[in-house]
TIKE-167733 format. One record per residue (C-alpha): residue number from 1; residue in one letter; chain; x, y, z. Coordinates in nm, 2 decimals. Each point is the difference from the previous one (the first is absolute). Layout:
% TIKE-167733
> pos_code_unit_xx_yy_zz
> NUM_A_A_X_Y_Z
...
***
This chain:
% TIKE-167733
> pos_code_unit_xx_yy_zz
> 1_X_A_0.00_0.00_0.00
> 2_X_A_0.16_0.34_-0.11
> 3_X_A_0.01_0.28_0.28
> 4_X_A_-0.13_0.33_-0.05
> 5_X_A_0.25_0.23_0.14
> 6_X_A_-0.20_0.32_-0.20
> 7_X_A_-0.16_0.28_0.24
> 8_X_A_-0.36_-0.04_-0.02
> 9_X_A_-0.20_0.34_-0.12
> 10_X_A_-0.16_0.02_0.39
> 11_X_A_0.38_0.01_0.14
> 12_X_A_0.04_0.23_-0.25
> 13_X_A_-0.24_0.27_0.08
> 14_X_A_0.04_-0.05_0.35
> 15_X_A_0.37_0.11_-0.07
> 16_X_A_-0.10_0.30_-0.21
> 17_X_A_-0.24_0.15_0.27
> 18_X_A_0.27_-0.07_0.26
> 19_X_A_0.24_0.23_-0.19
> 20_X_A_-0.26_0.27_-0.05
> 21_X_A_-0.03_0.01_0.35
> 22_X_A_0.35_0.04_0.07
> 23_X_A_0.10_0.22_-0.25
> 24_X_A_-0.31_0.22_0.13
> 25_X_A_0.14_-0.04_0.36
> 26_X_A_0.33_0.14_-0.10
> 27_X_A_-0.12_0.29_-0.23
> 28_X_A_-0.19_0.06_0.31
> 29_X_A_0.23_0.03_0.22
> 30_X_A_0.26_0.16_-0.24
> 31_X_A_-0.26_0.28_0.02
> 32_X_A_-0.05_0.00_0.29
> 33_X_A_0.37_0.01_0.06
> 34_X_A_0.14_0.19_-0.24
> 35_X_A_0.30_0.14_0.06
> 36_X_A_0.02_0.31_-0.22
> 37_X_A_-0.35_0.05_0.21
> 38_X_A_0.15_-0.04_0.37
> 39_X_A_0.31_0.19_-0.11
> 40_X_A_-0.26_0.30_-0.12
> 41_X_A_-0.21_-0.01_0.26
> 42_X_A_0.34_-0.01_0.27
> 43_X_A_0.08_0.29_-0.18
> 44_X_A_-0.32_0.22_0.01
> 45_X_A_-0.04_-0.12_0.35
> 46_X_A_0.38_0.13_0.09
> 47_X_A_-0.06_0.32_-0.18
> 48_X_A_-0.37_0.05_0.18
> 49_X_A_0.17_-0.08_0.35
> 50_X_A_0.32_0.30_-0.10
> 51_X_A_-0.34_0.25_-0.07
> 52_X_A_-0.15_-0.09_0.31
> 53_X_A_0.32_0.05_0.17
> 54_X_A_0.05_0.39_-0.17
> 55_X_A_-0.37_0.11_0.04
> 56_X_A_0.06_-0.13_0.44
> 57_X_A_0.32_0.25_0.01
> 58_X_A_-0.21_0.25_-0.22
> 59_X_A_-0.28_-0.01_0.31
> 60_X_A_0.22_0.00_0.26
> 61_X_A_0.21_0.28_-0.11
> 62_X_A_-0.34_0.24_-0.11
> 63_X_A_-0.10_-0.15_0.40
> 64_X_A_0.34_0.19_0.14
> 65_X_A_-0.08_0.36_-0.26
> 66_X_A_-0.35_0.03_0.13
> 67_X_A_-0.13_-0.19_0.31
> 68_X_A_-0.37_0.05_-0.16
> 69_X_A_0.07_-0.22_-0.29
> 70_X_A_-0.24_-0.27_-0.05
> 71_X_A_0.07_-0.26_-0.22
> 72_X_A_-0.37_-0.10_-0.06
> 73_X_A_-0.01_0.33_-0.21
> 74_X_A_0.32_-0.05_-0.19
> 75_X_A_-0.01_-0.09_-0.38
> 76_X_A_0.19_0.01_-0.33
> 77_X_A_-0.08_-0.08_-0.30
> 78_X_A_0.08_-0.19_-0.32
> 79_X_A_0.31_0.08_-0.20
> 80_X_A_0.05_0.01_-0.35
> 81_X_A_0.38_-0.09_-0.01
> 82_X_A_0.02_0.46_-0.09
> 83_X_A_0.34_0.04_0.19
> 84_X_A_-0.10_0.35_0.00
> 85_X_A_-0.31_-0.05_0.15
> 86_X_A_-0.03_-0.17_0.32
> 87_X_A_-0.14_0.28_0.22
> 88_X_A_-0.36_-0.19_0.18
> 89_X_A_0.12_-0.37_-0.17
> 90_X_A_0.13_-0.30_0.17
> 91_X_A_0.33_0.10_-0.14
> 92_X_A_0.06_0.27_0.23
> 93_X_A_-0.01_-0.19_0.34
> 94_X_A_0.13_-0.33_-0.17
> 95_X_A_0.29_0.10_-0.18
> 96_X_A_0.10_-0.32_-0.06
> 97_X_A_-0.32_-0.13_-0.21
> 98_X_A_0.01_-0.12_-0.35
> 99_X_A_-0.17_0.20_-0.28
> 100_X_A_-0.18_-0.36_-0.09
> 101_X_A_-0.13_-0.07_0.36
> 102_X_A_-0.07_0.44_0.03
> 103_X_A_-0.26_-0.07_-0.18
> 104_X_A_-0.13_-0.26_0.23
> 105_X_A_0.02_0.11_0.30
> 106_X_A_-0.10_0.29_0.22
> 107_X_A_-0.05_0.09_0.34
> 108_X_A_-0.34_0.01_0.19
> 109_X_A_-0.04_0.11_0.32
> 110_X_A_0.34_-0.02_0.12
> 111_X_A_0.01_-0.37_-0.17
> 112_X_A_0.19_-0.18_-0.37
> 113_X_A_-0.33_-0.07_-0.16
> 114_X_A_0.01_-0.16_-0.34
> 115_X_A_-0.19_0.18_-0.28
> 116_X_A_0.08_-0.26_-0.30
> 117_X_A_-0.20_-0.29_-0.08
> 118_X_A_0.19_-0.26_-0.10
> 119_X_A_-0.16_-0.28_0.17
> 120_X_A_0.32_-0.20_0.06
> 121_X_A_0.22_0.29_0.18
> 122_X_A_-0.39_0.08_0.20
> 123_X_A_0.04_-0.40_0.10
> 124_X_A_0.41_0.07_0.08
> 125_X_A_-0.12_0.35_0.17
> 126_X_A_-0.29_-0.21_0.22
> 127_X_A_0.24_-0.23_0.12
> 128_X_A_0.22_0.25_0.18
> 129_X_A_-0.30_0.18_0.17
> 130_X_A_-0.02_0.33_-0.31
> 131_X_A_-0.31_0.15_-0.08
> 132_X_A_-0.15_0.07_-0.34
> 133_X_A_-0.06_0.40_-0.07
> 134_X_A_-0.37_0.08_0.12
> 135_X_A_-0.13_0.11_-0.30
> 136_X_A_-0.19_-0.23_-0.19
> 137_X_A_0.12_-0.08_-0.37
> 138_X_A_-0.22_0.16_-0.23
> 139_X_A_-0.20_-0.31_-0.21
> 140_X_A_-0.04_0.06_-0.30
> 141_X_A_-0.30_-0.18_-0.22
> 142_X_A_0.04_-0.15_-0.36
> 143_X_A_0.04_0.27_-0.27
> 144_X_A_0.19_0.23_0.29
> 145_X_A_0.39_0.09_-0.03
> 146_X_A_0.18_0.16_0.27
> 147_X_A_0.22_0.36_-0.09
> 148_X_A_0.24_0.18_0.17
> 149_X_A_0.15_0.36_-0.11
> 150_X_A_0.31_-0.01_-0.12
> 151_X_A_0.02_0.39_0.02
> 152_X_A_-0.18_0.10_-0.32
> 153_X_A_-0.21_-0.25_-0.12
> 154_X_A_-0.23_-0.33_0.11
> 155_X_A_0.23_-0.33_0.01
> 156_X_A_-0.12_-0.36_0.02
> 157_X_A_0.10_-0.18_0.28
> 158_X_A_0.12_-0.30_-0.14
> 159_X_A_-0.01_-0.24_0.32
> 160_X_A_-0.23_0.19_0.27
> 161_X_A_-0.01_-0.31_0.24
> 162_X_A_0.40_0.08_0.05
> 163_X_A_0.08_0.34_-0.12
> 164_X_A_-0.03_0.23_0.36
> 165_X_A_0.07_0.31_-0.22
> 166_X_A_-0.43_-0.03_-0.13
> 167_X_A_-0.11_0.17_0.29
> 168_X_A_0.16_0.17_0.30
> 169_X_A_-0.27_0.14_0.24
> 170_X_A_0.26_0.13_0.28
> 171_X_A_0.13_0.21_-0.31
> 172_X_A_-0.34_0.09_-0.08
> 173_X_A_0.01_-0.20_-0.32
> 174_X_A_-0.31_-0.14_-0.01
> 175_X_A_-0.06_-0.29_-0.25
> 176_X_A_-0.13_0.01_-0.36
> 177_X_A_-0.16_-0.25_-0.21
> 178_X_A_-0.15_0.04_-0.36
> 179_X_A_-0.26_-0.16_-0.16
> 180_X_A_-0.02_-0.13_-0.34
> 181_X_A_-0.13_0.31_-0.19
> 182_X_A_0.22_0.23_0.17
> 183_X_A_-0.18_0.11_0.31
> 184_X_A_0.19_0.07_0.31
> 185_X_A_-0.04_-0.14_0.38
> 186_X_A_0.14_0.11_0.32
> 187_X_A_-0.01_-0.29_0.31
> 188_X_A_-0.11_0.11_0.29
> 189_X_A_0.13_-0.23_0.28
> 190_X_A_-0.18_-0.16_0.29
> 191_X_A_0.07_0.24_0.33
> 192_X_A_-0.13_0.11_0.33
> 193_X_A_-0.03_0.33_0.10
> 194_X_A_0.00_0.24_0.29
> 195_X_A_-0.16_0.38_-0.01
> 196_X_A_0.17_0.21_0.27
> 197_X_A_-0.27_0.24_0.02
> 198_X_A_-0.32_-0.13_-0.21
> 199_X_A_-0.27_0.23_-0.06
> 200_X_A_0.26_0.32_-0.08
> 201_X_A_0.00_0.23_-0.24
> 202_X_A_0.40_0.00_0.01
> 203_X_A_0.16_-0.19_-0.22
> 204_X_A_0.20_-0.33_0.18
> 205_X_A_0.29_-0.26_-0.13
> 206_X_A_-0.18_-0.32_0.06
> 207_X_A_0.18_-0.28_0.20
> 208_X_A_-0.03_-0.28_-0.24
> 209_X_A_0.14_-0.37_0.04
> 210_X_A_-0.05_-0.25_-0.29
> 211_X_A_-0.15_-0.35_0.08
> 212_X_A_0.13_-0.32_-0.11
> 213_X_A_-0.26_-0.22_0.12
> 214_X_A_-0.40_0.05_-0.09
> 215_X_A_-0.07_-0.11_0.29
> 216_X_A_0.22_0.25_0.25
> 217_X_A_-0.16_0.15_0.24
> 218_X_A_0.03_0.36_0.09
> 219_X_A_0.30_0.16_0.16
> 220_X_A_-0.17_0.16_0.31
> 221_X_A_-0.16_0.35_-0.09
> 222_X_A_0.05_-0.11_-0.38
> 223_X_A_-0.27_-0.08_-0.23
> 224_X_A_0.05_-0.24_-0.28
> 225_X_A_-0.10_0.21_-0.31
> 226_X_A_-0.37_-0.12_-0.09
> 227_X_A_0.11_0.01_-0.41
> 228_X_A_0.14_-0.34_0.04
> 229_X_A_-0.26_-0.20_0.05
> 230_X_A_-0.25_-0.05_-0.27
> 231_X_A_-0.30_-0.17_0.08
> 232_X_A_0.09_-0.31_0.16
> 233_X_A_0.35_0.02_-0.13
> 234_X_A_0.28_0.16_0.23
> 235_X_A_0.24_0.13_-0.32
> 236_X_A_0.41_0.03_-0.01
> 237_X_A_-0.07_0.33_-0.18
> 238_X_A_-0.17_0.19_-0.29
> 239_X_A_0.08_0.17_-0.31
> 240_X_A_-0.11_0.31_-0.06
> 241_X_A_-0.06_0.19_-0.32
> 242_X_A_0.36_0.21_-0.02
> 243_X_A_-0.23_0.30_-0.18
> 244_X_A_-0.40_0.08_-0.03
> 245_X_A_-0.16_-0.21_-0.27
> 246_X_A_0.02_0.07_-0.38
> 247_X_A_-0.12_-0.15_-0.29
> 248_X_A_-0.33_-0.09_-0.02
> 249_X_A_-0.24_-0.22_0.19
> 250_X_A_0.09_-0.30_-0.22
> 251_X_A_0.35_0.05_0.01
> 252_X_A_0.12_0.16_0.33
> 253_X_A_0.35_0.15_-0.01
> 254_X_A_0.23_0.09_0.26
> 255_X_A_0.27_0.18_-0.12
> 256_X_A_0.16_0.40_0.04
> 257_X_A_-0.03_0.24_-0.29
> 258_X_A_-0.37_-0.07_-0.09
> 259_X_A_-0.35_0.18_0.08
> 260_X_A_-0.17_-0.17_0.26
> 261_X_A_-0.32_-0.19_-0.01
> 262_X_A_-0.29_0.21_0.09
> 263_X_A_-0.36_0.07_-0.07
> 264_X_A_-0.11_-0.30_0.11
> 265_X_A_-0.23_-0.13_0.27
> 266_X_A_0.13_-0.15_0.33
> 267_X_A_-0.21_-0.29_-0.12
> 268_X_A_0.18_-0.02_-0.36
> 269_X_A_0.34_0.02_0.22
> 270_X_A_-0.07_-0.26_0.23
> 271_X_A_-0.11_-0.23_-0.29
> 272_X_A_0.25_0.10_-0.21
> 273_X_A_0.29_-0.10_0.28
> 274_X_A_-0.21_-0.35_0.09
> 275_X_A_-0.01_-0.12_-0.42
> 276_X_A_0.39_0.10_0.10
> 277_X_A_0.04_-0.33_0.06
> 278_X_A_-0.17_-0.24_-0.21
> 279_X_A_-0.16_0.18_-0.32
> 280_X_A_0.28_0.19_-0.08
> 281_X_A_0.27_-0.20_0.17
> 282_X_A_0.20_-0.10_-0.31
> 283_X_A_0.08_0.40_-0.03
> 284_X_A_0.22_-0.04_0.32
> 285_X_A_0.11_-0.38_-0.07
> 286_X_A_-0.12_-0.19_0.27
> 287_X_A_-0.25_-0.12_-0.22
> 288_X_A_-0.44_-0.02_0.10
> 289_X_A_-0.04_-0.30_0.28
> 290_X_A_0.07_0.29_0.28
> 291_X_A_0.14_-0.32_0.22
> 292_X_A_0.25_0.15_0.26
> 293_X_A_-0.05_0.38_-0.09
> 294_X_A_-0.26_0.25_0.09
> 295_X_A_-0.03_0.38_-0.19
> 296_X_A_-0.24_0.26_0.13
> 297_X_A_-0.07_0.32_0.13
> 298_X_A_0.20_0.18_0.20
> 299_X_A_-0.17_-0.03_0.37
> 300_X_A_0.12_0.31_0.23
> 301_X_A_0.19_-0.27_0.23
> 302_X_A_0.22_-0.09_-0.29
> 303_X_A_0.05_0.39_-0.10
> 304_X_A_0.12_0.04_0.43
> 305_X_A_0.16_-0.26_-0.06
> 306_X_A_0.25_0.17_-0.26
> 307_X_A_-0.05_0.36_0.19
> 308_X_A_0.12_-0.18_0.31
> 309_X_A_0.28_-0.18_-0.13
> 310_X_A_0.12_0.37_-0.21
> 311_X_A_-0.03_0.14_0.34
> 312_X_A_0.21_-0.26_0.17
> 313_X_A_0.41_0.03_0.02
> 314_X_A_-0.02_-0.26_-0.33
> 315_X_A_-0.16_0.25_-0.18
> 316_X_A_-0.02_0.36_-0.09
> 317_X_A_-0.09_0.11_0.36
> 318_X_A_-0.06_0.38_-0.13
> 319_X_A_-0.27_0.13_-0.19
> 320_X_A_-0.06_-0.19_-0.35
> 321_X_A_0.01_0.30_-0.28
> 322_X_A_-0.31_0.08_-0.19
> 323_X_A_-0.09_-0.08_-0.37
> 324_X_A_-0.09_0.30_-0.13
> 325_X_A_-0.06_-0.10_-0.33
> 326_X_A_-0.31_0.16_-0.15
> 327_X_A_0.01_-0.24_-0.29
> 328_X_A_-0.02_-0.32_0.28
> 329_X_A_0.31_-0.17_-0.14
> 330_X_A_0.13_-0.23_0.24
> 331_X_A_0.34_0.01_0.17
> 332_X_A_0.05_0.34_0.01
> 333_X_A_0.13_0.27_0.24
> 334_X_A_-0.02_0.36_0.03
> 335_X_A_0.30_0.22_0.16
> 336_X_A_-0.14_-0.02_0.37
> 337_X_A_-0.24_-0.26_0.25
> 338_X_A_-0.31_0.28_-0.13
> 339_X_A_0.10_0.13_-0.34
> 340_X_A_-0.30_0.16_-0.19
> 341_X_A_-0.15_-0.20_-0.27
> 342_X_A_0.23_0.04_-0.30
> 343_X_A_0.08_-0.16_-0.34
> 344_X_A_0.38_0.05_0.10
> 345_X_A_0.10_-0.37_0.16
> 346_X_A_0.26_-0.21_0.07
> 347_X_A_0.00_-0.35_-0.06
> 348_X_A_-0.02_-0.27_0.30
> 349_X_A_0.38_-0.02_-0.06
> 350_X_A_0.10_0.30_-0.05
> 351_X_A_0.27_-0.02_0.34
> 352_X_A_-0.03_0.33_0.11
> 353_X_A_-0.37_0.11_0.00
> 354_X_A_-0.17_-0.37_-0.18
> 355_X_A_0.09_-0.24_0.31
> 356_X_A_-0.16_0.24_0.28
> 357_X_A_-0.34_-0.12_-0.12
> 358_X_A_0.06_-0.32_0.09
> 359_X_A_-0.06_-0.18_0.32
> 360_X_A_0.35_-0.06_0.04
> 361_X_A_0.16_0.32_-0.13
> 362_X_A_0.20_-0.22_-0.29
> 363_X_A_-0.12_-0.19_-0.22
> 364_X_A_-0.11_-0.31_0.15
> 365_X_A_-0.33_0.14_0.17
> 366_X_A_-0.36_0.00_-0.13
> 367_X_A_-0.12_0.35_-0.17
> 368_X_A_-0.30_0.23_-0.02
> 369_X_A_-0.13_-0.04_0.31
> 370_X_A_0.02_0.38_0.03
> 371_X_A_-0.15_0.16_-0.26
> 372_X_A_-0.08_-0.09_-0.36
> 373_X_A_-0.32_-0.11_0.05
> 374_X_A_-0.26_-0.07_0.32
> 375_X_A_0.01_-0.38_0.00
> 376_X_A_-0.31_-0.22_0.10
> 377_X_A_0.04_-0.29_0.26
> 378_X_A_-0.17_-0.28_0.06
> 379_X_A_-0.18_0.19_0.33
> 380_X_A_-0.26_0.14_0.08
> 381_X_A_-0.23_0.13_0.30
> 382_X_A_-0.33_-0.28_0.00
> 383_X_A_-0.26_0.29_0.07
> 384_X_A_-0.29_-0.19_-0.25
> 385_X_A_0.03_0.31_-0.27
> 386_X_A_-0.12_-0.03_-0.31
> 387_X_A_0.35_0.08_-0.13
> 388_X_A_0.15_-0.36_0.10
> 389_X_A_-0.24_-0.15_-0.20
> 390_X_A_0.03_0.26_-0.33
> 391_X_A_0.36_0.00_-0.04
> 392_X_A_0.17_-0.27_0.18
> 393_X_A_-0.27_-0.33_0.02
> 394_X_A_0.32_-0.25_-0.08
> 395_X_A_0.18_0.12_0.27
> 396_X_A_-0.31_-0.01_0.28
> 397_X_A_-0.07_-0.36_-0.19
> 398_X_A_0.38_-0.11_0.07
> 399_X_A_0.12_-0.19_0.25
> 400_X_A_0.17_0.14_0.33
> 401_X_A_0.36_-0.04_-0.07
> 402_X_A_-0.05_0.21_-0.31
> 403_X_A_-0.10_0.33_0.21
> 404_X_A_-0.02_0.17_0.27
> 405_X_A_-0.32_0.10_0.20
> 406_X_A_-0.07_0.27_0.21
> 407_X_A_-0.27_0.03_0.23
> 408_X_A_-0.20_0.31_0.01
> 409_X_A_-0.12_0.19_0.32
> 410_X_A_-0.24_0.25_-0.09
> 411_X_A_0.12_0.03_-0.35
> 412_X_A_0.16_0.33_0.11
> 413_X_A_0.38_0.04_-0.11
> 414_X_A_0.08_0.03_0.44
> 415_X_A_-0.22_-0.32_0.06
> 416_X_A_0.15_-0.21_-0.29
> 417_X_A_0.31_0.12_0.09
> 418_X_A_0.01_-0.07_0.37
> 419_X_A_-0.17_-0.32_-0.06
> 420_X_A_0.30_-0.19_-0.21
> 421_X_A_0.25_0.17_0.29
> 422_X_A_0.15_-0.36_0.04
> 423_X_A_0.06_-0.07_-0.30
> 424_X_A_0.34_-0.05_-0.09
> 425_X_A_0.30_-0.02_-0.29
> 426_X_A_-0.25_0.21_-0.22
> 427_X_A_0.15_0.37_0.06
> 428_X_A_-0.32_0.15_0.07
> 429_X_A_-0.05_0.02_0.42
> 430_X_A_0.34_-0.09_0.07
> 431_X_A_0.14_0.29_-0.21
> 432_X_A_-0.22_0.29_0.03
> 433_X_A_-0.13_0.19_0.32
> 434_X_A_-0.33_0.12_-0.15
> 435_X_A_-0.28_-0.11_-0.25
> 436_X_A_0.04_0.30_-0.24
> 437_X_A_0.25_0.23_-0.09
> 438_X_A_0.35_-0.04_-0.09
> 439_X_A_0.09_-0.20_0.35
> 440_X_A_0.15_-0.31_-0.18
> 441_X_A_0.39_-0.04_0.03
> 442_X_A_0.20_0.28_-0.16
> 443_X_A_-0.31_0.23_-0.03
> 444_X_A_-0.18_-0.26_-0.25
> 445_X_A_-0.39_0.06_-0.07
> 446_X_A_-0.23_-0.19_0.28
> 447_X_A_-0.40_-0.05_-0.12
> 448_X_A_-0.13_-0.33_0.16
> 449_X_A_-0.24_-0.13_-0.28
> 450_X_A_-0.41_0.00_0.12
> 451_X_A_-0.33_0.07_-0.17
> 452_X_A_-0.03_0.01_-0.43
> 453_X_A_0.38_-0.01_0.05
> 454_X_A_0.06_-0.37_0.17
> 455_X_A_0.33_-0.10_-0.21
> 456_X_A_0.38_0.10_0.06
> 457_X_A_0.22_0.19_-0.22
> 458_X_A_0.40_-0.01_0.05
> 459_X_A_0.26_0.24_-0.02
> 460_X_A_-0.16_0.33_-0.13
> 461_X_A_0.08_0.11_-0.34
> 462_X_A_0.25_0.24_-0.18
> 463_X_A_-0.12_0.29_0.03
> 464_X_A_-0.12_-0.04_0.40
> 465_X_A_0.35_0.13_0.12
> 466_X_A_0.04_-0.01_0.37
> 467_X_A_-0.26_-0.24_0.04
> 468_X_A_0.08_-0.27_-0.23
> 469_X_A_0.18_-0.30_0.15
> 470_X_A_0.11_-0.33_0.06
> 471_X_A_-0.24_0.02_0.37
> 472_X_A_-0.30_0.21_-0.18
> 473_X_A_-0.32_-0.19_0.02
> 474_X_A_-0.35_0.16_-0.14
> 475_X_A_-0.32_-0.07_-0.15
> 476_X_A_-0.18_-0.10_-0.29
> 477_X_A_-0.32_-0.12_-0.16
> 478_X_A_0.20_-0.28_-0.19
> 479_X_A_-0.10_0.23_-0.35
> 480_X_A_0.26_-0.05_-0.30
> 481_X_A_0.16_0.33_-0.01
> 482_X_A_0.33_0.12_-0.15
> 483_X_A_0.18_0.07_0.32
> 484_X_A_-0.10_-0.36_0.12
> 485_X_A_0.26_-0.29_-0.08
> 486_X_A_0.12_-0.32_0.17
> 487_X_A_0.26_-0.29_0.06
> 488_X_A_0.02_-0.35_-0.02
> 489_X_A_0.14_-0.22_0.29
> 490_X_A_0.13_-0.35_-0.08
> 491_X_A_0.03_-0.29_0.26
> 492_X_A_0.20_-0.33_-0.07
> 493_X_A_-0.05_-0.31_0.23
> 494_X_A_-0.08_-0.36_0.00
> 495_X_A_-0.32_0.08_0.17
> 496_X_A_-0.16_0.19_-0.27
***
């Protein structure tokens, strides 16, 4: 009988799996072991430890200059890698950083934070007790590209989940984003805030701290800023138009240089921002589904929201410069916070006259929200007159996260007033001392909506001078005029 000494096909496979296995056992642990990997990560970790080291003598020796020193106030920014320009950047307290990780790190409260993202130096960074920057990465939805100024024109950000130099808010460099057809966003991060003095006529710098977490809780006597949650959804952040709305109801631009949408209803805007998102979505690239963003309306939270964050040490913290444009183009600015309306303009980034119109006094902030035209929000005062149901039925139709609602007390301007006293982030109440008159921050118009006049108009006009402002609140039947325009606010999340 002749033996068979062949391998049988079983044995065979049996053999092959077996080798899979290892071989995917050692890539494994190859990666997991690799030793270009552990020498990088020894490396950043040596280099982290040396900064940590200079920012402890840095402490200690501003401790011995000035016994009031308190670390818990003490911060620096990003830096660029600008030899020449270190002044208020990590760079000046750390000498010893690189220009590749100065654009990585800063310092926060007297602490090395991390402002990258690259999620294996934030799992390095973890490991050895760092903390990520506070401000929440701006998320951008499909059709979206993140910019940056490169000092005279829009640049793509080629790799925004890495690059620090998008956005830099301790520099006041607030992050961009453009959509598809051109129109420009600003991102508005989620914070907490603290009024020293609420209810004031006199103009305040805001104490503002940016959450991480949606579900932080307050700082004691800080209120987390109502624009962030939506609905049922507790948001990272919004975007926010960067200039009133041009175009035309069916296209809805947002960019400088152009006349701004008016004449409209505060019904046709509101509708006109909602089909934002689905019927004319392919405009803006993120196509008509409407699955994880939301475009509507500008609600008054979402317009304190931006005033409070401009008023805040990451913003302009003076007075935002008119647009005194009497042809409504957007992104302008006259030669003074109340020029007279004039034809004679300067662009948003014009450096000298253009960039104090924005929120940030460069040109990273969000424009027109002094002067140009009276903008509509999504509020109003619920009094039951006829003019809610005459010009703005979509809006009283919508649902609650798409407005706000005041109650009315006496449909008298004192009454409505008094009555919405505690509510907050809206810069009405907290920013004004009286219904009427200009006793809104920096001498900006007050007129607490009530009676045939129930909705809320924004920033005055350009020709209202002293009284036109970021804080100026008033009143309006909800009527298309040609003073009256608008903005658009975006919201990205997986819960939308």
């Amino acid at each position: 009988m002749k033996e068979n000494k062949g391998i049988s096909l079983i044995v065979l496979v049996i053999t092959i799996i077996v080798i899979i296995i290892l071989a995917g056992a050692v890539i494994l642990s190859l990666a997991n072991n690799n030793p270009i990997t552990s020498a990088n990560k020894a490396t950043f970790g040596s280099n982290v430890a040396s900064y940590n080291s200079e920012l402890a003598l840095v402490i200690s020796k501003e401790y011995l200059q000035d016994n009031l020193f308190s670390p818990s106030t003490f911060k620096a920014g990003v830096w660029n890698g600008t030899e020449g320009n270190v002044n208020g950047t990590i760079k000046q307290y750390i000498t010893s950083i690189t220009p590749e990780d100065g654009v990585k790190f800063k310092i926060e409260n007297g602490k090395l934070v991390y402002a990258g993202s690259d999620s294996i130096e934030v799992s390095w960074l973890t490991e050895i007790g760092i903390e990520q920057s506070t401000v929440n990465s701006p998320i951008l939805s499909t059709g979206m590209t993140a910019k940056k100024w490169n000092g005279s024109s829009w640049i793509t950000v080629s790799s925004p989940n890495t690059d620090a130099t998008w956005y830099n808010y301790e520099n006041k460099e607030w992050a961009n984003a453009q959509t598809a057809d051109g129109s420009m966003w600003v991102w508005i991060p989620r914070y907490e805030y603290k009024i020293t003095t609420p209810h004031s006529s006199t103009a305040q710098i805001i104490a503002v701290n940016f959450l991480k977490s949606i579900t932080q809780t307050a700082t004691v006597g800080y209120t987390v800023h109502p624009a962030f949650t939506f609905g049922t959804a507790e948001l990272t952040g919004i975007w926010v138009a960067k200039f009133e709305a041009s175009g035309s109801t069916v296209a809805i631009d947002l960019k400088p240089g152009i006349s701004s949408l008016r004449s409209i209803t505060i019904d046709a805007m509101f509708t006109a921002c909602r089909n934002m998102e689905t019927t004319y979505g392919t405009k803006y690239g993120w196509g008509t589904s409407g699955t994880g963003i939301d475009t509507h309306l500008m609600k008054n939270i979402e317009w304190g929201a931006v005033a409070y964050l401009s008023s805040s040490v990451y913003g302009k913290t003076g007075e935002v410069w008119i647009n005194p444009s009497i042809n409504y183009t957007t992104g302008q600015a006259g030669t003074s916070a109340s020029a007279s309306g004039t034809t004679s303009t300067y662009p948003y980034d014009d450096l000298t006259y253009g960039v104090q119109a924005s929120t940030t006094g460069n040109v990273y902030g969000v424009y027109d929200m002094s002067g140009g035209a009276w903008e509509y929000t999504a509020a109003y005062v619920d009094n039951g007159n006829e003019s809610l149901t005459t010009y703005g039925p979509s809006l009283l139709s919508a649902s609650s996260q798409y407005k706000d609602v005041y109650i009315s007390d006496g449909d008298t301007q004192s009454g409505n007033y008094i009555a919405n006293s505690s509510k907050v982030g809206d810069a009405v109440y907290e920013t004004s001392s009286f219904y009427v008159g200009d006793t809104s921050w920096y001498g900006d118009n007050s007129f607490m909506p009530s009676s045939i006049f129930p909705f809320f108009i924004r920033g005055g006009y350009f020709s209202d001078g002293l009284g036109t402002g970021m804080f100026d609140f008033n009143d309006d039947y909800g009527v298309d005029y040609s003073i009256f325009g608008f903005r658009p606010v975006l919201a990205v999340s997986g819960e939308l």
